[in-house]
C-alpha positions in Angstrom: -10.1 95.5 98.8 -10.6 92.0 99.4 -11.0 91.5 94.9 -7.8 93.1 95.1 -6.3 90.6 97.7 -8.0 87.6 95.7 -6.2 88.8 92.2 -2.9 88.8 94.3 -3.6 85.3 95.9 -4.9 84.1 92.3 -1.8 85.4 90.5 1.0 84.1 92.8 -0.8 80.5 92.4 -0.4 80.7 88.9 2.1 79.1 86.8 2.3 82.6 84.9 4.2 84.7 87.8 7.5 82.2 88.1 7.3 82.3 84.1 7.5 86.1 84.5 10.3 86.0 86.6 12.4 83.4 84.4 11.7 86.0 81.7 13.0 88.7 83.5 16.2 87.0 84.9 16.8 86.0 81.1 16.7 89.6 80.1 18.5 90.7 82.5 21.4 88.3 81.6 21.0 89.2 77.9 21.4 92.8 78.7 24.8 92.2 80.6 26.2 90.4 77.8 25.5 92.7 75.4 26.3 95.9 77.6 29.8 93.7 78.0 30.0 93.2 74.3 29.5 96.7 73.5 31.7 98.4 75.6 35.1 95.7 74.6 34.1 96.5 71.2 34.2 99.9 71.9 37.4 99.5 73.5 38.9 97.7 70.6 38.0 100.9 67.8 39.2 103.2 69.9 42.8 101.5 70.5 42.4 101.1 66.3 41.1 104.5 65.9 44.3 106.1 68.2 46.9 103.4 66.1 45.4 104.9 62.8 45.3 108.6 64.2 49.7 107.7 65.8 50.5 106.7 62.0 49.2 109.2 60.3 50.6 111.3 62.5 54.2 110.6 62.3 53.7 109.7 58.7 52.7 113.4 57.9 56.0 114.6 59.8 
């Protein structure tokens, strides 16, 4: 138990656990962008996809 406690005490002196986190904050905002991205770009096709589907619809009749 007490190697465990010295690996904990070890790592949360190390430079390498804040780098972690930076990391992880960076994907996390990289993620939100691109969830954001995707979903107005899906928004965007679909209100092209249902203009296409309106004129070729009243076209036809």
């Amino acid at each position: 138990m007490k190697t465990f406690a010295l690996k904990i005490k070890k790592f949360l002196q190390s430079e390498d656990g804040p780098t972690a986190v930076e990391y992880a904050v960076m994907l996390a905002l990289i993620v939100v962008v691109c969830l954001t991205t995707i979903q107005s770009l899906g928004t965007n096709a679909n209100a092209t996809f249902s203009k296409v589907s309106t004129s070729l619809t009243t076209a036809s009749s």
